[in-house]
SEKOL-127821 format. One record per residue (C-alpha): residue number from 1; x, y, z. Coordinates in steps of 0.1 Angstrom, whole numbers, plus 5000, padded with zeros to 4 digits. Example, Ala and Ser with C-alpha at 12.3 -4.5 7.8 and 13.67 -1.06 7.14 Angstrom:
+-----+------+------+------+
|  nr |    X |    Y |    Z |
+-----+------+------+------+
|   1 | 5123 | 4955 | 5078 |
|   2 | 5137 | 4989 | 5071 |
+-----+------+------+------+
//
This chain:
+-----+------+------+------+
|  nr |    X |    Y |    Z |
+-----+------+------+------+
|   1 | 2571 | 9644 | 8902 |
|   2 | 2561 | 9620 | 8932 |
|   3 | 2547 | 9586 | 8922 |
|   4 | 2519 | 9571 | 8927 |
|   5 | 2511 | 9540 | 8940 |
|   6 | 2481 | 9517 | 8948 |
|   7 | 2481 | 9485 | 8971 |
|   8 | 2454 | 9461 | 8973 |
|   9 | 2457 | 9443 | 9011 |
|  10 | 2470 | 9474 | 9026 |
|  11 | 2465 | 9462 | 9058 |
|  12 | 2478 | 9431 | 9059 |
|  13 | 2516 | 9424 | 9068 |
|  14 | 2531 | 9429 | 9034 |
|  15 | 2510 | 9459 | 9028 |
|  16 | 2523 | 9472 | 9058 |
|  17 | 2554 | 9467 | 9052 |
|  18 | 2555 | 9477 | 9013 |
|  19 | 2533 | 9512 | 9023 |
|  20 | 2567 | 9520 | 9050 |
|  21 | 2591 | 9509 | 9017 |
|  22 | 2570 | 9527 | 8991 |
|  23 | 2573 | 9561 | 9013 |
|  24 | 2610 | 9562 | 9020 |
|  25 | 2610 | 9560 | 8983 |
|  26 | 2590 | 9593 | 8979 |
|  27 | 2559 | 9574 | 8969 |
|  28 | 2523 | 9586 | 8976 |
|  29 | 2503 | 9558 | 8985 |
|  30 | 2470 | 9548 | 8981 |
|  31 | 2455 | 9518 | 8997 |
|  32 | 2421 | 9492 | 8992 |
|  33 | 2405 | 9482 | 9022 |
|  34 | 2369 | 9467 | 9027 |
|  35 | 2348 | 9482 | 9052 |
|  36 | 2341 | 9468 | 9087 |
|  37 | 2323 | 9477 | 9115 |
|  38 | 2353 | 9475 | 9141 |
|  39 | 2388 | 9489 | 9131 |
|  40 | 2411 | 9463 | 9109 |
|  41 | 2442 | 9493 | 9101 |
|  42 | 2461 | 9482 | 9129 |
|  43 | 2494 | 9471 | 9112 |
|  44 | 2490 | 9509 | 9090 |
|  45 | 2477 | 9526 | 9121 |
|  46 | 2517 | 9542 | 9129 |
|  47 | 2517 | 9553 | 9097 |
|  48 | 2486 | 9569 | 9090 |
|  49 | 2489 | 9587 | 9127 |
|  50 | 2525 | 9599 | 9118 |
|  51 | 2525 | 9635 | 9109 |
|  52 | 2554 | 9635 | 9084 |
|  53 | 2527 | 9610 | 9063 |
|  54 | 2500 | 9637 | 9060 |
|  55 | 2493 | 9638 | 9025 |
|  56 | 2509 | 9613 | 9011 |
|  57 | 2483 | 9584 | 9022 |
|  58 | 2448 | 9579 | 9011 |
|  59 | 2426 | 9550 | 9018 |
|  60 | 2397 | 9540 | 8996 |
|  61 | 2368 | 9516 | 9003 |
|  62 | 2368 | 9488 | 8973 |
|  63 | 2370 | 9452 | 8974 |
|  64 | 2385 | 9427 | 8947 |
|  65 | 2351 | 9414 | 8940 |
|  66 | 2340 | 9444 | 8928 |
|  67 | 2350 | 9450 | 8888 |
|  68 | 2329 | 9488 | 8888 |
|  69 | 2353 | 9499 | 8922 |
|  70 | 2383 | 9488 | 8904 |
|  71 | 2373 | 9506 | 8875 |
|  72 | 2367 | 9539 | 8895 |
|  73 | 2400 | 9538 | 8915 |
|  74 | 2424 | 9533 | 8886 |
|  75 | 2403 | 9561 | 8874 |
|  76 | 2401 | 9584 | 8899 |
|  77 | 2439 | 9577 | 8908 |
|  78 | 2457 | 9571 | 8880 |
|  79 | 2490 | 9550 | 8898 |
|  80 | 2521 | 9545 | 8883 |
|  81 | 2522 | 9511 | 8900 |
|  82 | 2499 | 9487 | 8910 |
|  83 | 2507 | 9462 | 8939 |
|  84 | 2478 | 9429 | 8942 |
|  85 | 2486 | 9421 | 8973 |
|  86 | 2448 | 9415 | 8989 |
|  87 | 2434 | 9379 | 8988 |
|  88 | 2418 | 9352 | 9009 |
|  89 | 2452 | 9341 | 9016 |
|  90 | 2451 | 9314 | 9044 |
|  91 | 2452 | 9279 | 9028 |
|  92 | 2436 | 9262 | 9056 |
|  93 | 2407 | 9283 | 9054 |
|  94 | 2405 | 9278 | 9018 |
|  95 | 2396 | 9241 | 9023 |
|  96 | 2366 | 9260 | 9043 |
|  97 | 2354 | 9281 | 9017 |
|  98 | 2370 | 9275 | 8981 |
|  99 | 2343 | 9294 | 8961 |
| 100 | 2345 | 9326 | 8979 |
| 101 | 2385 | 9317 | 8980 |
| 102 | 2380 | 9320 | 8940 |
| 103 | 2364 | 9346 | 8938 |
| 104 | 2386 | 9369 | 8960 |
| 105 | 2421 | 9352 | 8954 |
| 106 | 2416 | 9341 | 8920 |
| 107 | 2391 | 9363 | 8895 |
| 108 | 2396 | 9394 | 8915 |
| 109 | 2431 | 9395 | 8899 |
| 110 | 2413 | 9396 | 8864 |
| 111 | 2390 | 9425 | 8875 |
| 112 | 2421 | 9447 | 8887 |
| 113 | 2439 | 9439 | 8853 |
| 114 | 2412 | 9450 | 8832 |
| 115 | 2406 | 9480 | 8850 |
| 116 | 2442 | 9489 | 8843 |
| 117 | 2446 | 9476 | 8809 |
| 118 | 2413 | 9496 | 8799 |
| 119 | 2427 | 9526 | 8815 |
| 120 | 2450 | 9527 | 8786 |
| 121 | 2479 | 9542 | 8814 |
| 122 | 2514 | 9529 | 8815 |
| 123 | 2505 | 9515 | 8847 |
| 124 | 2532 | 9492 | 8860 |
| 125 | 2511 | 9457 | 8878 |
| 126 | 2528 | 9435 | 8905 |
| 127 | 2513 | 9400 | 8914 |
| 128 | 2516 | 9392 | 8946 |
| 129 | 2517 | 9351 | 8940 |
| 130 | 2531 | 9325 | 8959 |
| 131 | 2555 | 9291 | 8966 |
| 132 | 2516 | 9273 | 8973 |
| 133 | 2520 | 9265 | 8933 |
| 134 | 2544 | 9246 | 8937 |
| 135 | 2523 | 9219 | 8965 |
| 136 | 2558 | 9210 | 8980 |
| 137 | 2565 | 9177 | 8959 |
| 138 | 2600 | 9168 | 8974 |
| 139 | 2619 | 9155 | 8941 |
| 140 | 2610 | 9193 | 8923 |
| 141 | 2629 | 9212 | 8952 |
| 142 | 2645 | 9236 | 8953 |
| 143 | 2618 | 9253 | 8935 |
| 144 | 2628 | 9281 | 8911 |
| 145 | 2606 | 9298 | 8881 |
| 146 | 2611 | 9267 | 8856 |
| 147 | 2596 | 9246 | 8884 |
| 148 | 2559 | 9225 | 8872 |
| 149 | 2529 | 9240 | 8893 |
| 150 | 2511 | 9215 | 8915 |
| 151 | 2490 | 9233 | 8935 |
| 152 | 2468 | 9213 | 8963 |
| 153 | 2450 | 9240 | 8981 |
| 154 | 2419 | 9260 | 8967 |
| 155 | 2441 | 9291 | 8976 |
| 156 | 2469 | 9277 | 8957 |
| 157 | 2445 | 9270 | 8927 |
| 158 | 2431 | 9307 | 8927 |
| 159 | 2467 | 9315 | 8929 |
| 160 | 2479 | 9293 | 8901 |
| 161 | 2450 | 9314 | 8878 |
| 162 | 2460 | 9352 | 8890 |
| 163 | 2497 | 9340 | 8880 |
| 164 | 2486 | 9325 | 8842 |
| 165 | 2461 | 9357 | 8839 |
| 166 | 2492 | 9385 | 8849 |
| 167 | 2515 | 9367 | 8824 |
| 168 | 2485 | 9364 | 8798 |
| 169 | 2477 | 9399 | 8800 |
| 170 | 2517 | 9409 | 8798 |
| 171 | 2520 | 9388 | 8770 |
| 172 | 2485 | 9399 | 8751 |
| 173 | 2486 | 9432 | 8755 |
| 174 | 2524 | 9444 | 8758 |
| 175 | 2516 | 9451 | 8797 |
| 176 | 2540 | 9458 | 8827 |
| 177 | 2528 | 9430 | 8845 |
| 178 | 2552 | 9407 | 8872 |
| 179 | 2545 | 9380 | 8895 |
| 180 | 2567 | 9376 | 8922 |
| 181 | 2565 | 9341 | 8938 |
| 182 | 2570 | 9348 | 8969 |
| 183 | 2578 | 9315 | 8992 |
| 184 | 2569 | 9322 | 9032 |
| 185 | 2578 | 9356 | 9046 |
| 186 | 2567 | 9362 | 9083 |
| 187 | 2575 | 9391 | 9107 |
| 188 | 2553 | 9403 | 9143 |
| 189 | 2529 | 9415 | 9118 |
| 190 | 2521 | 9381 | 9106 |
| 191 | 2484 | 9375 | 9115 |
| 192 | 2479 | 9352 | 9145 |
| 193 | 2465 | 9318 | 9127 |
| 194 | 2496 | 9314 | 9108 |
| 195 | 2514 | 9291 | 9119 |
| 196 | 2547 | 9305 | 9127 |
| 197 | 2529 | 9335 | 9148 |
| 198 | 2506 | 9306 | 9167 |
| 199 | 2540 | 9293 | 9179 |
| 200 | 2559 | 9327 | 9187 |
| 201 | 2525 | 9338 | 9208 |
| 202 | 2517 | 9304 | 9225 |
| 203 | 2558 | 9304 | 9235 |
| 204 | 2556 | 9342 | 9248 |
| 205 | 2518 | 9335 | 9269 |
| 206 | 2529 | 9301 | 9281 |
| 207 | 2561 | 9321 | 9299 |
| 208 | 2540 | 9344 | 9315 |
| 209 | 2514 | 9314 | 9324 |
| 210 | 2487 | 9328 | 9302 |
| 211 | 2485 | 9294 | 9277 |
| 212 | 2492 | 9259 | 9288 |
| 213 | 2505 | 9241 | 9258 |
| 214 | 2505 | 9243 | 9220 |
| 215 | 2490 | 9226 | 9200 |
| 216 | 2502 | 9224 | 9162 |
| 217 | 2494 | 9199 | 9128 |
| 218 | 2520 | 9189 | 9109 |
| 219 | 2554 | 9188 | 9127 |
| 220 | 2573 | 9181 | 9095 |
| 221 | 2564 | 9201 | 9068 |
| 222 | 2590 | 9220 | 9059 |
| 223 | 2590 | 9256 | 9043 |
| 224 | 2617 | 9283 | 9035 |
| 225 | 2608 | 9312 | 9059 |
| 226 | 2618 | 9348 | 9055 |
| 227 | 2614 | 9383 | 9067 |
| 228 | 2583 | 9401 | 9054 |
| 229 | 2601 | 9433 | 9051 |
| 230 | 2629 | 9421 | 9029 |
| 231 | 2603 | 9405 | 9006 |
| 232 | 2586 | 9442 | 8999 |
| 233 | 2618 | 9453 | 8988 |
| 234 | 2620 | 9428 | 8960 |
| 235 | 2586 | 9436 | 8949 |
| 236 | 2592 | 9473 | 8943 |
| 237 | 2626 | 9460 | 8925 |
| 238 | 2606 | 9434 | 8895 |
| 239 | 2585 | 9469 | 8888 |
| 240 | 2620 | 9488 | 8888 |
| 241 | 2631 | 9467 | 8858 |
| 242 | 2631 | 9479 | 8820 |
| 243 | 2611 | 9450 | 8813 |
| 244 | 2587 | 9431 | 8830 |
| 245 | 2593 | 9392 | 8843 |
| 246 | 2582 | 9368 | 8874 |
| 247 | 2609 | 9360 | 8899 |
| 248 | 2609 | 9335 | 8932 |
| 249 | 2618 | 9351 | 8967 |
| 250 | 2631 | 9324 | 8988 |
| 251 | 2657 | 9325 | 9012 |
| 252 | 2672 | 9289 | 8997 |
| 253 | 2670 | 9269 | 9031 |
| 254 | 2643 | 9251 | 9047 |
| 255 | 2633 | 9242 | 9081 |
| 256 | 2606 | 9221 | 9095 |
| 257 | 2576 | 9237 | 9117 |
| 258 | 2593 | 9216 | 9148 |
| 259 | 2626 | 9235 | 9144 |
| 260 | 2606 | 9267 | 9144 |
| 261 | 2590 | 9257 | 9175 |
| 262 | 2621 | 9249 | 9194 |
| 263 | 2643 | 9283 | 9183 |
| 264 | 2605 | 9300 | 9194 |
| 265 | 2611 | 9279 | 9231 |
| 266 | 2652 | 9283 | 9232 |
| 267 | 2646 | 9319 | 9229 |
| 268 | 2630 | 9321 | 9261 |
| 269 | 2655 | 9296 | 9277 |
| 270 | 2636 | 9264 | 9269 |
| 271 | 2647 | 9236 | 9255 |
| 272 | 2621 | 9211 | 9235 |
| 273 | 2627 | 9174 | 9243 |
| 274 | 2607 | 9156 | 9219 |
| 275 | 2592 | 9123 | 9221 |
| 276 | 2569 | 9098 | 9202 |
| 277 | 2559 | 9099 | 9168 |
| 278 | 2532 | 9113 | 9141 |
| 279 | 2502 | 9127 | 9165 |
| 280 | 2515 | 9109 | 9194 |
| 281 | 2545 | 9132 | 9191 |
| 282 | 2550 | 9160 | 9223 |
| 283 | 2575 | 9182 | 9227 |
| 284 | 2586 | 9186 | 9272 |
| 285 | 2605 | 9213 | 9285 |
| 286 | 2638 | 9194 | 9293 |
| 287 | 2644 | 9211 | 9324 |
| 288 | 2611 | 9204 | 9338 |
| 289 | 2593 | 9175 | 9322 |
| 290 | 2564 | 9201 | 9319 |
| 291 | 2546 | 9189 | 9281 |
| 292 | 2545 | 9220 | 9259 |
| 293 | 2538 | 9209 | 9224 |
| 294 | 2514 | 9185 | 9211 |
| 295 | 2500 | 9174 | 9179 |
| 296 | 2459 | 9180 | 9169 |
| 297 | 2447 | 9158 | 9138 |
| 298 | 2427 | 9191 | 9135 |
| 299 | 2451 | 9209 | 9122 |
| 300 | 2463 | 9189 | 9091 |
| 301 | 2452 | 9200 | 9059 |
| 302 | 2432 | 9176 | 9036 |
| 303 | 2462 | 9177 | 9012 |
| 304 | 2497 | 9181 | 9029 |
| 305 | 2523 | 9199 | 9016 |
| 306 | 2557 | 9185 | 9027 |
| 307 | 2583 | 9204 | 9013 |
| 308 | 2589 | 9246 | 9001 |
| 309 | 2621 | 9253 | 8993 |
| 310 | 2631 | 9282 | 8967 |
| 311 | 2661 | 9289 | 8945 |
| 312 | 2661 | 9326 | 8943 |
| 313 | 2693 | 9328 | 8916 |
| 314 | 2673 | 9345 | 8891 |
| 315 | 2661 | 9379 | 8913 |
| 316 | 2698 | 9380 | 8932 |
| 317 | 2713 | 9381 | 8896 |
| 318 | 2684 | 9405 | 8878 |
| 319 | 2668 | 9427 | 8909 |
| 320 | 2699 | 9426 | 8928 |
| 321 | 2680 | 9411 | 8957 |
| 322 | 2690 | 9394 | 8987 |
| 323 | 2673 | 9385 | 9019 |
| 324 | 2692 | 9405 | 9047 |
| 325 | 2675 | 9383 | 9080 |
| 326 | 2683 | 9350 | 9087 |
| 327 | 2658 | 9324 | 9102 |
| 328 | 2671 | 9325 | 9135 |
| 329 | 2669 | 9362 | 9138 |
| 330 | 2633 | 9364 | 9126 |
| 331 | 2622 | 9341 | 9151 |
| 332 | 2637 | 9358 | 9174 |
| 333 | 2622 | 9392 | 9161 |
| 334 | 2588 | 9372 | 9163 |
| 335 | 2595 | 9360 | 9197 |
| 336 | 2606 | 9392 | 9215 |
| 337 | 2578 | 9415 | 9193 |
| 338 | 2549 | 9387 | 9213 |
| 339 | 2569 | 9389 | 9246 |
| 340 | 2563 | 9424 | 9248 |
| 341 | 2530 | 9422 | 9238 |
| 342 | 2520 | 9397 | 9268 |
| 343 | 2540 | 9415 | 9294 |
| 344 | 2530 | 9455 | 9292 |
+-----+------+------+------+
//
């Protein structure tokens, strides 16, 4: 019999991604999205249009805000898995509006979680949570699941709750319930205020003179980037298991925001000469003196973190999981996926 599964944040990039996994996998697949008045399926659209699809996904309005939907779609569906994935999950923005942040990121995990556990099905739940727990302190790294929380973001706050509620609830009630902490994953699917797509889009329009420079915060914060679409995989593995448990996904290396920006540049045949320091710092094309980078106060967070970097030991060993793209290659994915966008 085919399984069923239901993803919260369909549309985002790990949504995306996971919905692709989930159907090579002989899944059907239902997804949550919130209703707007222009079209926001784009990263799902080539599934949803592909024939060989018909059938097998089904979107439903809801929103994680709302206990009664939750209620009626673990109802009405009845999944065999449940992936969280939806959430107010840009920490900048958080700093913008924390309450709402809260609400969305934070107690909408305990509205999904008692819709299931009320069910009374042997629904299997996947928290989608994340390396933000952590807030980057340098002498913790690298990070793994024995790691003290520090979050310092109201998105890693509403995080840190959704994590201690999912292992509450496994613990309280005997449920299948896993959080993954997942440290960065990017891909051309990434949305566009992320930081690493703000570089690999400002390095494909300045090449074809559409942008004159980019300007970025924090030059040296470091964070363990991977590929979004080996990250699904590991998600669908923790709900694979005979028991339930929370693993890190991390690649084990780290690289700072500046290094992402110069592999972004290289890829197009530019190399980054930098010079100064802090926001004085600028980043010239050393061929032609031209300044590309620059630093805008604007963009630093009130509360910095300096350093992700994950130890992902325990899923290699239990899930069998591995990361399969390097860094280099996934900003080079990133780069090429933007070039073609800005020159068809």
């Amino acid at each position: 019999m085919m399984k069923k599964a239901l993803i919260t944040g369909i549309t985002g990039q790990d949504g995306s991604y996971l919905t692709e996994l989930l159907l090579k996998k002989g899944y059907e697949v239902h997804g949550v999205i919130r209703r707007h008045s222009t079209p926001c399926t784009d990263r799902i659209d080539h599934i949803l249009s592909n024939a060989e699809n018909k059938g097998r996904v089904f979107l439903h309005y809801g929103d994680l805000t709302d206990s009664s939907n939750a209620h009626a779609l673990i109802r009405e569906i009845q999944p065999d898995e449940v992936y969280n994935l939806a959430a107010q999950s840009h920490v900048a923005v958080s700093f913008e509006v924390p309450e709402y942040t809260a609400e969305a990121t934070g107690v909408g995990t305990i509205r999904l979680l008692e819709a299931v556990r009320q069910s009374g099905l042997p629904i299997r739940f996947y928290q989608a949570s994340t390396s933000e727990l952590f807030g980057g302190l340098p002498e913790t790294a690298p990070q793994s699941e024995a790691t003290p929380f520090y979050p310092k973001s109201p998105y890693g706050v509403a995080k840190l709750y959704s994590y201690w509620i999912t292992k509450n609830y496994r613990e309280s009630y005997d449920m299948f319930a896993c959080n993954g902490i997942l440290f960065n994953h990017e891909s051309p699917r990434r949305g566009e205020t992320f930081v690493t797509r703000k570089i690999t889009i400002a390095a494909a329009k300045i090449m074809v003179g559409k942008q004159e420079k980019l300007s970025l915060g924090n030059l040296d914060a470091k964070r363990d980037w991977g590929f979004a679409g080996d990250y699904v995989e590991g998600m669908w593995r923790m709900l694979q298991k005979n028991t339930p448990d929370d693993y890190v996904l991390a690649t084990n290396e780290t690289h700072t925001v500046r290094e992402f920006a110069e592999l972004a540049f290289r890829e197009l045949g530019v190399e980054l000469r930098w010079q100064g320091a802090g926001i004085e710092e600028k980043g010239y094309d050393i061929k032609t003196g031209r300044l590309l980078v620059d630093v805008d106060p604007r963009f630093f967070r009130p509360a910095e973190v300096e350093l992700l970097w994950g130890n992902p030991s325990k899923a290699e060993k239990d899930l069998g999981w591995r990361r399969k793209v390097s860094f280099q290659e996934l900003v080079q994915m990133m780069v090429q996926a933007d070039v073609e966008m800005f020159t068809r």
